[in-house]
N, C-alpha and C positions, 0 to 999 in steps of 0.2 A: 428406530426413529427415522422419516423421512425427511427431508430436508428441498425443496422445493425453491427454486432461483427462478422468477421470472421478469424479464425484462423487454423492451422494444429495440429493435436494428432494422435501421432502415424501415418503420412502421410494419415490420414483421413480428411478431412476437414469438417470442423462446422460450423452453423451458428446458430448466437442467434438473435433474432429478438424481439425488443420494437418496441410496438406501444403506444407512449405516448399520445395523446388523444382517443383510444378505450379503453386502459387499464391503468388505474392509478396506478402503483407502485408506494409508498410511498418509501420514504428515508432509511427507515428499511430493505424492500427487497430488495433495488437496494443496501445496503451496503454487506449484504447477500448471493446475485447472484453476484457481483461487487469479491469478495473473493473469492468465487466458481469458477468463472470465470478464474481470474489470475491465483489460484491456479494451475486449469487445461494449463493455457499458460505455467506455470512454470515447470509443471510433477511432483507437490509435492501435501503429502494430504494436503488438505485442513486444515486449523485449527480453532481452536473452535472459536466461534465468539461470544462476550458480548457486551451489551449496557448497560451504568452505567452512573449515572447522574455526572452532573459537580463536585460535591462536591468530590465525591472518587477519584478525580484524585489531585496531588500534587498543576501542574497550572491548573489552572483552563479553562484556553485557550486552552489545548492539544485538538483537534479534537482526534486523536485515537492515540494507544501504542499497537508492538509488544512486549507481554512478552517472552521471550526466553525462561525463568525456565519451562515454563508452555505451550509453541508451540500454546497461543491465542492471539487473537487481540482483545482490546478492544477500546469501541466505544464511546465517548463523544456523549450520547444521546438527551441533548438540541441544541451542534451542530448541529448532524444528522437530528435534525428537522425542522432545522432555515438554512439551507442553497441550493443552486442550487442543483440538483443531481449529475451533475457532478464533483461535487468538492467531493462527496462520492466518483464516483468511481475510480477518481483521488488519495485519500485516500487509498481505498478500495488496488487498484496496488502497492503502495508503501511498503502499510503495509504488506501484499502477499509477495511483495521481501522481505522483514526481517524475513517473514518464511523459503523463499527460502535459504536465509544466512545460517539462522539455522539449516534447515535441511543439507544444504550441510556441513556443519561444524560436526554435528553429525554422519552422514552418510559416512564422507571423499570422498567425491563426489564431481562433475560438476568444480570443481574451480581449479587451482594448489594451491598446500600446502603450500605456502606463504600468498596465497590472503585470504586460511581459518583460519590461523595463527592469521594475521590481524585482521579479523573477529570476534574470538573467542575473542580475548585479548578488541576490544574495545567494547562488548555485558558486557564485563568483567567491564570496567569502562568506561561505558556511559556518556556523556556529554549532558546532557537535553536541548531544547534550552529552550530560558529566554521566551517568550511568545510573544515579539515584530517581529520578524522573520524578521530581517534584518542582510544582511551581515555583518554589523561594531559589532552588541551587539549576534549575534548568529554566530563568526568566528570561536569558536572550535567544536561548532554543526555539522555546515557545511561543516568542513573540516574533518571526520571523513571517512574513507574509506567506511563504512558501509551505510550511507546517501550518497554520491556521488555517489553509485551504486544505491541505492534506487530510488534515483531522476532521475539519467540518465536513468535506468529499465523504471520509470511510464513515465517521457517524450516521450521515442519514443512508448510507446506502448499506449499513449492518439494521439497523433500524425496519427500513424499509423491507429488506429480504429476508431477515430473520428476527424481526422485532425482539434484537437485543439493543441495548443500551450500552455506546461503549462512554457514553461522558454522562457523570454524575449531575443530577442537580443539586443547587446550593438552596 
């Protein structure tokens, strides 16, 4: 399977190019390049990227956490090993917007000063989801301005580069 990424910087255009049966990227560098990637869609640096086993994380279910204090993303590493690739780089985009938040919020950048307002204040007191990931037991997760751009960000940009579908229609 090829796998084909193209995007504009700076009205240049790119392309990143997988060949996943010539070259075997493991889940580690496709979360890696998956960060690098967005990063560059977004026009922010990139941030630090860790992998840390199940145990250091609170739930233990969390696939990955943008820290804000600290502009890294970290990595649930038995996830990252145990699941499709694509659900890293599905991951990988999400977590990338929560930099992009951040940096914009730091920065006073890309957003009107309401939307970094918002931003800032709920980075401020986050609502974790509970580990089940459904609408009824994760509704103030969900509803948090911060994740409904996160999600709407990686939606169309999974969409768009790999016309998958990561949100169902009703």
């Amino acid at each position: 399977m090829r796998i084909e990424i193209l995007f504009t910087y700076f009205g240049v255009y790119y392309r990143y190019k997988y060949y996943w049966e010539k070259y075997e990227m493991n889940n580690l560098e496709i979360a890696l390049n998956g960060v690098k990637i967005a990063s560059d869609i977004l026009n922010i640096p990139a941030p630090e990227v860790y992998f840390l086993s199940a145990d250091n994380f609170t739930n233990k279910d969390v696939n990955a956490m943008f820290r804000f204090s600290s502009y890294e993303i970290l990595f649930n590493v038995d996830w990252v090993l145990n699941v499709p690739w694509i659900e890293v780089i599905v991951t990988c985009f999400h977590e990338a917007r929560h930099a992009y938040q951040s940096h914009s919020i730091i920065k006073g950048i890309n957003e009107p000063i309401e939307v970094l307002e918002q931003w800032e204040l709920e980075f401020e007191s986050y609502n974790t989801p509970s580990g089940s990931y459904t609408p009824l037991t994760d509704f103030d997760y969900l509803n948090q301005s911060i994740e409904i751009d996160a999600i709407r960000f990686t939606h169309n940009q999974i969409v768009e580069l790999f016309g998958v579908k990561t949100i169902r229609n009703k």
